[in-house]
Each structure stands twice: as structure tokens, then as C-alpha cells.
LOROTI-408028 format. One record per residue (C-alpha): residue number from 0; residue in three letters; x, y, z. Coordinates in Angstrom, 2 decimals. Each point is the difference from the previous one (the first is absolute). Example, Ala and Ser with C-alpha at 12.3 -4.5 7.8 and 13.67 -1.06 7.14 Angstrom:
! residues 2
<site seq="0" type="ALA" u="12.30" v="-4.50" w="7.80"/>
<site seq="1" type="SER" u="1.37" v="3.44" w="-0.66"/>
***
This chain:
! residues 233
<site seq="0" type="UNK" u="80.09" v="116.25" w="58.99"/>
<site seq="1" type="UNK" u="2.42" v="-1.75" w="-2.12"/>
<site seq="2" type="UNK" u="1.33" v="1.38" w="-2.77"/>
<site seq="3" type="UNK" u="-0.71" v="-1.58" w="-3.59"/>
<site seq="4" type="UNK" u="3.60" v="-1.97" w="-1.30"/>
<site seq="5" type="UNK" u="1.28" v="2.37" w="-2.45"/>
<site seq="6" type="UNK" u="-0.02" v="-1.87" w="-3.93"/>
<site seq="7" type="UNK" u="3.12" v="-2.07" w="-0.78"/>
<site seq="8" type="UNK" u="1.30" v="1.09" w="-3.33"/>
<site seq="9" type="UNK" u="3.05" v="-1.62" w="-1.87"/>
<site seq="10" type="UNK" u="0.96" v="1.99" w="-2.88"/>
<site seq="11" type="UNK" u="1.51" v="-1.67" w="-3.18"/>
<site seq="12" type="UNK" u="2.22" v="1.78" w="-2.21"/>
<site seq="13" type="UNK" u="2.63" v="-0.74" w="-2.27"/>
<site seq="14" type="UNK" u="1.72" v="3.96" w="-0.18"/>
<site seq="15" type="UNK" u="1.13" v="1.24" w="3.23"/>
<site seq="16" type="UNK" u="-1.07" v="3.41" w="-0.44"/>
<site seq="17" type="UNK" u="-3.50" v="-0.87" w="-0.49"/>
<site seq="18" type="UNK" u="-0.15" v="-2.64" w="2.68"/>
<site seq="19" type="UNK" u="0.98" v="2.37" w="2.74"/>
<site seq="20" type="UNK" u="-1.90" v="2.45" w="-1.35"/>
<site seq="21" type="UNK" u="-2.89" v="-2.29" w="1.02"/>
<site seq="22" type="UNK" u="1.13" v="-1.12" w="3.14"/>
<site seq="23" type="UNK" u="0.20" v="3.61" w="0.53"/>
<site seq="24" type="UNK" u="-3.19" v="1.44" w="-0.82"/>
<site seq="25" type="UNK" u="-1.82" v="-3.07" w="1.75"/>
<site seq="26" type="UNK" u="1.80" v="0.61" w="3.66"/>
<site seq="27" type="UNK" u="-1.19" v="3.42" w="-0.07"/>
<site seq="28" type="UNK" u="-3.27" v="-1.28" w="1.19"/>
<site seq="29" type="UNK" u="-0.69" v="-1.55" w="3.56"/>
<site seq="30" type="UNK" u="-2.44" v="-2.93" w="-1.51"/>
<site seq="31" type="UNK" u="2.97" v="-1.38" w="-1.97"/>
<site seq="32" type="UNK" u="2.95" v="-2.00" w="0.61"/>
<site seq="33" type="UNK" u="2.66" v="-0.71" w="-2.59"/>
<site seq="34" type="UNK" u="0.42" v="-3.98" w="0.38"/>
<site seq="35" type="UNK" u="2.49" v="-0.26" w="-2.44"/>
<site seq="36" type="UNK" u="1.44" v="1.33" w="-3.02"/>
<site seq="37" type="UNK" u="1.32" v="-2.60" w="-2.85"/>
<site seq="38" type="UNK" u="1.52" v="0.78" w="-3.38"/>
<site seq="39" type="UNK" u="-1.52" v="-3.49" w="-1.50"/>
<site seq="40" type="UNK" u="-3.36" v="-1.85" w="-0.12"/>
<site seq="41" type="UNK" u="2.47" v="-2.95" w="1.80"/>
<site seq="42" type="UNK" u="1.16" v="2.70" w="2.49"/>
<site seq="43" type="UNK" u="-3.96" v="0.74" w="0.54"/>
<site seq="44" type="UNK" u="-0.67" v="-3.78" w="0.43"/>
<site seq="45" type="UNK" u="2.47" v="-0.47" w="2.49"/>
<site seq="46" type="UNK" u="-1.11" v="3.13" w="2.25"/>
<site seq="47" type="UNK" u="-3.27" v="-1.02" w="0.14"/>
<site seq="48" type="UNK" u="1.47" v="-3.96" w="1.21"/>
<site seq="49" type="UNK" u="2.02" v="2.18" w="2.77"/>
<site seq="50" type="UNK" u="-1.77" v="2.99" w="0.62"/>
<site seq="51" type="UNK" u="-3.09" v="0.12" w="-1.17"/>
<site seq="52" type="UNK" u="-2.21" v="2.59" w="-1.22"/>
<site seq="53" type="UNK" u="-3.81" v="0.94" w="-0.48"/>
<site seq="54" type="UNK" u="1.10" v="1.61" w="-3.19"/>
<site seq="55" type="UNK" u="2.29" v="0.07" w="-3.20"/>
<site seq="56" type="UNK" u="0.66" v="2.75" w="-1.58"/>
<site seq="57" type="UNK" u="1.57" v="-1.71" w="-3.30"/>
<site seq="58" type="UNK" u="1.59" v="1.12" w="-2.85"/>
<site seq="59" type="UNK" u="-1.03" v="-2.02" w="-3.03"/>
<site seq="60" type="UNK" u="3.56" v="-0.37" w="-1.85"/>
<site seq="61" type="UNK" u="3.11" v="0.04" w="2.26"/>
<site seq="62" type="UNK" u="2.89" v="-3.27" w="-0.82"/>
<site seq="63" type="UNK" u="-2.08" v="-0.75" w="-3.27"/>
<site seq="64" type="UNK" u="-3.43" v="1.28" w="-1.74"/>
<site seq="65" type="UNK" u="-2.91" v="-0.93" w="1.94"/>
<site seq="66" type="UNK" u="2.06" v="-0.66" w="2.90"/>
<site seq="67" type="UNK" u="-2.34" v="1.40" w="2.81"/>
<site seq="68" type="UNK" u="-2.94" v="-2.12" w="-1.88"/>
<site seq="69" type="UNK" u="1.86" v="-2.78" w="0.11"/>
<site seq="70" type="UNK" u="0.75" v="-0.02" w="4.03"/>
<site seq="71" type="UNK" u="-3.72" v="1.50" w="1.06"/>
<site seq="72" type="UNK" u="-0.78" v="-3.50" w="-1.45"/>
<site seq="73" type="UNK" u="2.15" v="-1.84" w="2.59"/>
<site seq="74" type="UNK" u="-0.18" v="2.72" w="2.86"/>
<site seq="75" type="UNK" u="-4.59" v="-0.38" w="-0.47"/>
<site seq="76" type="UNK" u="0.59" v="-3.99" w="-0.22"/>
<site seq="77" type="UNK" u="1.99" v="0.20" w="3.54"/>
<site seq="78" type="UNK" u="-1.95" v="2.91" w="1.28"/>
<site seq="79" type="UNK" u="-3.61" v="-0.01" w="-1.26"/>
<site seq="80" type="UNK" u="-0.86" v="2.91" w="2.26"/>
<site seq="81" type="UNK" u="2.60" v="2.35" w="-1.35"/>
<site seq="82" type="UNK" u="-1.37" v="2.91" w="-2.26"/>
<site seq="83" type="UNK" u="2.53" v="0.67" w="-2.99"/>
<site seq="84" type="UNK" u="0.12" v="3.80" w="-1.24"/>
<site seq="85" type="UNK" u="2.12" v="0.36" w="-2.88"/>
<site seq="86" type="UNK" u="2.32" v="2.59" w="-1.35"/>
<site seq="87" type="UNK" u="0.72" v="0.73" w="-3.46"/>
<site seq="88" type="UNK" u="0.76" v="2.29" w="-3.10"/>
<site seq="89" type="UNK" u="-2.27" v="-1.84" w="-2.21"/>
<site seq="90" type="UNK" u="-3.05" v="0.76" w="-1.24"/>
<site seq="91" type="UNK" u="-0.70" v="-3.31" w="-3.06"/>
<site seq="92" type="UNK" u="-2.79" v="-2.00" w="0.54"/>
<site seq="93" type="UNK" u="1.82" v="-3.10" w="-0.28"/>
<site seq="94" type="UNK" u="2.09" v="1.03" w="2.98"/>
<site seq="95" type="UNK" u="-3.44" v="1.61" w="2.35"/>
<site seq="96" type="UNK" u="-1.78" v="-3.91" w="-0.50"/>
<site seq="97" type="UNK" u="3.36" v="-1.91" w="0.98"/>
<site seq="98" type="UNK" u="0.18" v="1.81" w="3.12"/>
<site seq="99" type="UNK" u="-3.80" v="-0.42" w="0.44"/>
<site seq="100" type="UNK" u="0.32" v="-4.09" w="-0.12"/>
<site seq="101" type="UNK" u="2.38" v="-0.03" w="2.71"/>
<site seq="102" type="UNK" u="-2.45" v="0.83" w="2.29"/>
<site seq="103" type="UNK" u="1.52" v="3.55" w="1.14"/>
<site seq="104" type="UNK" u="-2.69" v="2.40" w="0.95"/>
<site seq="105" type="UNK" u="1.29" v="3.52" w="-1.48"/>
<site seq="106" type="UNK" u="2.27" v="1.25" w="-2.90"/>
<site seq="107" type="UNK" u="1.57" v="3.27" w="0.56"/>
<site seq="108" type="UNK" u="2.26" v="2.34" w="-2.22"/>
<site seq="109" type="UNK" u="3.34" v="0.83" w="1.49"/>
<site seq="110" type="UNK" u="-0.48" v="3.41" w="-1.00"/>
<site seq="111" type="UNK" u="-3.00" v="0.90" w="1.93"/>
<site seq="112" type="UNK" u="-0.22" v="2.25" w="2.63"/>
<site seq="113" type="UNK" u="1.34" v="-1.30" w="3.68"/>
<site seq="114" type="UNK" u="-3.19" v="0.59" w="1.46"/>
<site seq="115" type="UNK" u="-1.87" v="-2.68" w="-2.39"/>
<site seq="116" type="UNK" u="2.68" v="-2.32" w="0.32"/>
<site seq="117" type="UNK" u="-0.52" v="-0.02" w="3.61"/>
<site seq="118" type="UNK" u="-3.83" v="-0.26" w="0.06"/>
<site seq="119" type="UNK" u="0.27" v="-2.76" w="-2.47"/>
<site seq="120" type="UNK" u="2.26" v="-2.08" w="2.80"/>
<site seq="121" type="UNK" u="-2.81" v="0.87" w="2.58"/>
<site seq="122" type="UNK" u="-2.73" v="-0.68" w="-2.49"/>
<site seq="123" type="UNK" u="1.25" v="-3.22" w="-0.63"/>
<site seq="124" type="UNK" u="0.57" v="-1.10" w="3.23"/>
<site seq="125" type="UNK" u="-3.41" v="0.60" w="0.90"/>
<site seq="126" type="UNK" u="-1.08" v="-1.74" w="-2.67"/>
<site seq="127" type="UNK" u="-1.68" v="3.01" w="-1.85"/>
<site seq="128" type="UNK" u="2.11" v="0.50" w="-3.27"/>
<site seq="129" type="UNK" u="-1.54" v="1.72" w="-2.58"/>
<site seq="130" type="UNK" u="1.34" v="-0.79" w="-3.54"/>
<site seq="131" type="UNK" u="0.75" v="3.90" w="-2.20"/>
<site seq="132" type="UNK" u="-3.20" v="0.37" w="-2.57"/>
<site seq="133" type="UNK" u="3.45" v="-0.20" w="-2.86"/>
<site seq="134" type="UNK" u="0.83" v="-3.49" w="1.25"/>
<site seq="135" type="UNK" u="-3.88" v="-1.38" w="0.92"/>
<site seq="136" type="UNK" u="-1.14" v="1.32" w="-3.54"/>
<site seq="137" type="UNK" u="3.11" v="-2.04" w="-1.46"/>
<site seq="138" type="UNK" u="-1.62" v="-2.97" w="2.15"/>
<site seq="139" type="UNK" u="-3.49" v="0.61" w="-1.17"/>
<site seq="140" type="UNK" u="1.36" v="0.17" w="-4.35"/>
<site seq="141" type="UNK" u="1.87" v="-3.17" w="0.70"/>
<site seq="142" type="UNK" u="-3.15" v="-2.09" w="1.15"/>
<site seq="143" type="UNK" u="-1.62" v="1.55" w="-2.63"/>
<site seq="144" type="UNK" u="2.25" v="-1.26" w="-2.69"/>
<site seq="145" type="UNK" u="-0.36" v="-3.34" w="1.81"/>
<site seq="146" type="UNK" u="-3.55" v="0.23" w="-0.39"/>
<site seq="147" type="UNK" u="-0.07" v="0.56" w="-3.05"/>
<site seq="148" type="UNK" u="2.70" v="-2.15" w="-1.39"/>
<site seq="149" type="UNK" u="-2.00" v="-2.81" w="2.05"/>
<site seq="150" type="UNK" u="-3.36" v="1.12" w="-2.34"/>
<site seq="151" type="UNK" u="2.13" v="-0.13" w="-2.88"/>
<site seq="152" type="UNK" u="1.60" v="-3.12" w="0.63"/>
<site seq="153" type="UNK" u="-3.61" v="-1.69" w="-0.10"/>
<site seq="154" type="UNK" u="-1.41" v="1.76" w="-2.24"/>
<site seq="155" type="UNK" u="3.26" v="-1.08" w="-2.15"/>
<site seq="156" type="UNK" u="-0.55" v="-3.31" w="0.91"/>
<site seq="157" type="UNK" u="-3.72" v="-0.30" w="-0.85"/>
<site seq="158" type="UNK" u="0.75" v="1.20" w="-3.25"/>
<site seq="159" type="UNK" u="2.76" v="-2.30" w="-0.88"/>
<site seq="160" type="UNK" u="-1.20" v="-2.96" w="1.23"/>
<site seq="161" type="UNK" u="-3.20" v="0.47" w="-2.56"/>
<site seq="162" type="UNK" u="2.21" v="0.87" w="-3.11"/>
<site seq="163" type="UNK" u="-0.09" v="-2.44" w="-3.21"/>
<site seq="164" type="UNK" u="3.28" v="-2.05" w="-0.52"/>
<site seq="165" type="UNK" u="0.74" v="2.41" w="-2.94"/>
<site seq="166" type="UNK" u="-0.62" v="3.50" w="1.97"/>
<site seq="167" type="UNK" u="2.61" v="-1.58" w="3.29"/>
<site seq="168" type="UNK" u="2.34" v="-0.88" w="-3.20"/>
<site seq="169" type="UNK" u="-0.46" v="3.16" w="-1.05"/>
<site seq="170" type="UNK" u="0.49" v="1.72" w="2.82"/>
<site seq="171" type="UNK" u="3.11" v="-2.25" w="1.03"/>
<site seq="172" type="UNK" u="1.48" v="1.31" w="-3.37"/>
<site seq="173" type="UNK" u="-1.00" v="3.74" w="0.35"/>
<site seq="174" type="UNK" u="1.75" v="-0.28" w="4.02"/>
<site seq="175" type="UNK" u="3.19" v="-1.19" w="-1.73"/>
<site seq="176" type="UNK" u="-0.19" v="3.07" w="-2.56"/>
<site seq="177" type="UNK" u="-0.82" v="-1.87" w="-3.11"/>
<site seq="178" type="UNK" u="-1.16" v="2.37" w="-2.44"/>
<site seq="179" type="UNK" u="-3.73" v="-0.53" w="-2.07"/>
<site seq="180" type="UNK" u="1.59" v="-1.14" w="-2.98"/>
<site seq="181" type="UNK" u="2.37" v="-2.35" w="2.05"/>
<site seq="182" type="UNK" u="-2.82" v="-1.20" w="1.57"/>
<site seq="183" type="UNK" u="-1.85" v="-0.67" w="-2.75"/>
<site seq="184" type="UNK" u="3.06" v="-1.79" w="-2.02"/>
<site seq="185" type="UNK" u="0.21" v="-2.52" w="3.02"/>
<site seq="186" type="UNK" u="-3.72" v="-0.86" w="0.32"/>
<site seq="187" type="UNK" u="-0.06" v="-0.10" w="-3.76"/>
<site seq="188" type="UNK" u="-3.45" v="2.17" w="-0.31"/>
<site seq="189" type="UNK" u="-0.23" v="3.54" w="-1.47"/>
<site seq="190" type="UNK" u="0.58" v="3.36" w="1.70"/>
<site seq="191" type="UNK" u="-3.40" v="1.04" w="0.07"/>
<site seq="192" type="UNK" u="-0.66" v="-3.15" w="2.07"/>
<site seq="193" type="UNK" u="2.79" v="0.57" w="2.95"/>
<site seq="194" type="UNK" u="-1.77" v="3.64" w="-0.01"/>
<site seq="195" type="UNK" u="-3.62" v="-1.12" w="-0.14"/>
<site seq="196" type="UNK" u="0.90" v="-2.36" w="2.50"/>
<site seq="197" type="UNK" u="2.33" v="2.67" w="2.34"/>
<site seq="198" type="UNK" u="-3.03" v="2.38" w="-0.09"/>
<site seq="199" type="UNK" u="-2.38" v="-2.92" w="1.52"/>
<site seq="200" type="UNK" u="2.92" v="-0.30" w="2.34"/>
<site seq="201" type="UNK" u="-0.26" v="3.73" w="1.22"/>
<site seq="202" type="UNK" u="-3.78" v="0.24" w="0.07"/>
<site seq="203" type="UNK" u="0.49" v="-2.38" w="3.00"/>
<site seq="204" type="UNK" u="2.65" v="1.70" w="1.48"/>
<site seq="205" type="UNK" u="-1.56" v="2.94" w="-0.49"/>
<site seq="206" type="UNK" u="3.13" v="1.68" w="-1.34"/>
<site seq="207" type="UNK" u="0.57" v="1.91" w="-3.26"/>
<site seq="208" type="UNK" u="3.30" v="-1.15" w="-0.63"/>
<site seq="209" type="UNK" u="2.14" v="-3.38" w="-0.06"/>
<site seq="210" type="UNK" u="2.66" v="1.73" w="1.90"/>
<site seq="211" type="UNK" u="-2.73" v="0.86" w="3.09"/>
<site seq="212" type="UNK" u="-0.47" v="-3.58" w="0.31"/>
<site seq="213" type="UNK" u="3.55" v="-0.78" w="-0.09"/>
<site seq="214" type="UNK" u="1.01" v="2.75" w="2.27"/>
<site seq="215" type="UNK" u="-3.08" v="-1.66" w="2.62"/>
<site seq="216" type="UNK" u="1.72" v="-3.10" w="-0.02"/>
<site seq="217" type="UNK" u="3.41" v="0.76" w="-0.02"/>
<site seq="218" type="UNK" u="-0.89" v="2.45" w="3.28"/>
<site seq="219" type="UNK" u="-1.92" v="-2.89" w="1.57"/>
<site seq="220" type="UNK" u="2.43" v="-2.38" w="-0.74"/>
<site seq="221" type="UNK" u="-2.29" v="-2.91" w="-1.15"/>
<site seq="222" type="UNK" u="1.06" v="-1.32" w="-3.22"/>
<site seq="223" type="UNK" u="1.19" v="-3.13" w="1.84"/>
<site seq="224" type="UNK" u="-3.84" v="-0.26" w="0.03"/>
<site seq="225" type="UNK" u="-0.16" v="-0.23" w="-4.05"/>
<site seq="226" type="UNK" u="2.31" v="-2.60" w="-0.01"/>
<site seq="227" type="UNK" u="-2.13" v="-2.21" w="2.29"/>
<site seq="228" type="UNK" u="-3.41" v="0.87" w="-1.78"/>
<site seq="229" type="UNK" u="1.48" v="-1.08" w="-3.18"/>
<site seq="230" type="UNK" u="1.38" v="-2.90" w="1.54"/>
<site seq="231" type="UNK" u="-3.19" v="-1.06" w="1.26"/>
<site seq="232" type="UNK" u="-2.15" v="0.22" w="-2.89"/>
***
């Protein structure tokens, strides 16, 4: 009986000590084979053209920040069957959903233990990764601030859209930090007006204060949608 091919792995990683640590704790084990070892995302690349590998074991910033991202983008475009594990120090969410986009399978710490580092190689290979409950629930919050942005957003928009010509004006003002009695200087009416008129404007909000609305719109990023509303009427 043959013997399954052991799991091409091409490490890449930009400090020397690290990258043959790697190599190192990988060709302790009979089902893996050190392809390659590159000190860029270019050096990866260029292994895989020659070499090839079932595996990369990539370091997300080697020659410049997000590095490693920005090769797994070229090495899964060439080689769609190639799982990407990466290698980093960082934790941010900004840097976890980058990493995510390329298409790589796993996202490992540099700092955890050999064995897991290892079984994450294998477990990719196989096609089994299994994302840390830290970095999934970091997943899950983001598509839940999407979700909710997104029922904000239309909400938002319902609202605006059935606003008088006075309340968007209003509201235009408020967004650009005009005080009441500003406000009420420009549009020539009396204080008690602008704030009988900002309190119909936050019943249909639903806010208590003229800053909550602001805040909403500012954070959705939709006052581009004032200016076309009071365009249009």
C-alpha cells in the first residue's frame, strides 16, 4: 500500500530566526515537507511558480505592512487550490477581516504553541480549519454591526425622505453645527419655533436629543442624502 504524499508547505517569513524556526518545527513530522522558505510575499509567489506547494504558511507583514495579504492575493489567483495559513502578531480586527478576504483558510498567532501551529498546517490542508472562538466572535460582532448599520441606514432613509422642507433645512443646519438661535436668525422665525419644530423632528427619530440624530447620520454617512431630498422638493 502506498503511502499518502506527505503536505507541501512553503513557509513565508520576513526574520530569519522565525522562518527557520518554522521550517524547523514543521520537518519534525513525517507528513510534512518544507517546499520552500521565502522572506517576501514575492519570494512566496515565485516558490509556488517553481516549486509548488499544497500550503503557505505566510506571514502577514514582511517587505511592507500587509505584505503576506497582499501576495496570498496573487499566489490564490494562480493557485486556486492552495490553502493560505497566516502568521502574525496581531490581534485588530481590521487586520483578522483583511486576511479573511484573501481567501486564506486559518489565522494563527506566532506565539502559540508548536504543536497548534502544526495541526493548523494539517488542518488546513485537509480542508478542516477551525477559526479560534476570539477571532469567529470578532466575525460574528462585525456582521452584526453590518446588520444593523444596514437597519439603520433604512430606517434613516424612510425617515428623511418623509421630512417637511423646513425639518431637512433644519436638520442640514443642525449637521453643520448651527446653533438654535443661529438657526433661527437665518430662517428668520423665533426660537421657540426651531425647538417646537426640532422636537417634531426627534419624535420621528425617536431620539431625545438633536445631537442623537446628528451622531446617526454622521455614523451612517448619509447626509449626501439631505442634499438630494431638498433638491428634489
Amino acid at each position: 500500500m502506498m503511502s499518502k504524499a506527505p503536505i507541501r508547505v512553503i513557509v513565508a517569513e520576513d526574520l530569519d530566526v522565525l522562518r527557520e524556526h518554522f521550517c524547523s518545527i514543521l520537518s519534525k513530522h513525517e507528513d510534512i515537507f518544507v517546499a520552500g522558505a521565502a522572506s517576501s510575499g514575492k519570494m512566496a509567489l515565485q516558490l509556488m511558480r517553481t516549486t509548488g506547494g499544497d500550503v503557505v504558511l505566510m506571514d502577514i507583514e514582511m517587505d511592507a505592512k500587509h505584505d503576506g495579504i497582499i501576495h496570498a492575493q496573487h499566489i490564490l489567483e494562480e493557485f486556486p487550490e492552495t490553502r493560505i495559513v497566516f502568521l502574525t502578531v496581531h490581534e485588530d480586527d481590521e487586520t483578522i477581516f483583511s486576511a479573511f478576504e484573501t481567501g486564506a483558510v486559518d489565522y494563527v498567532l506566532k506565539t502559540r504553541p508548536e504543536q497548534e501551529i502544526v495541526q493548523r498546517v494539517r488542518s488546513a490542508y485537509e480542508g478542516m480549519s477551525q477559526m479560534h472562538p476570539e477571532i469567529a466572535n470578532k466575525i460574528k460582532s462585525e456582521f452584526t454591526r453590518i446588520r444593523k448599520n444596514q437597519e439603520n441606514l433604512f430606517q434613516a432613509t424612510m425617515i428623511l425622505s418623509q421630512l417637511t422642507p423646513s425639518e431637512l433645512e433644519i436638520i442640514h443646519l443642525l449637521y453643520n453645527d448651527y446653533k438654535i438661535s443661529e438657526i433661527a436668525k437665518q430662517r428668520q422665525v423665533e426660537i421657540s419655533t426651531i425647538k417646537s419644530q426640532i422636537n417634531v423632528i426627534l419624535k420621528k427619530f425617536n431620539k431625545k436629543r438633536s445631537k442623537e440624530v446628528i451622531s446617526l447620520l454622521r455614523e451612517l454617512n448619509i447626509i449626501h442624502l439631505i442634499h438630494k431630498v431638498r433638491g428634489g422638493l
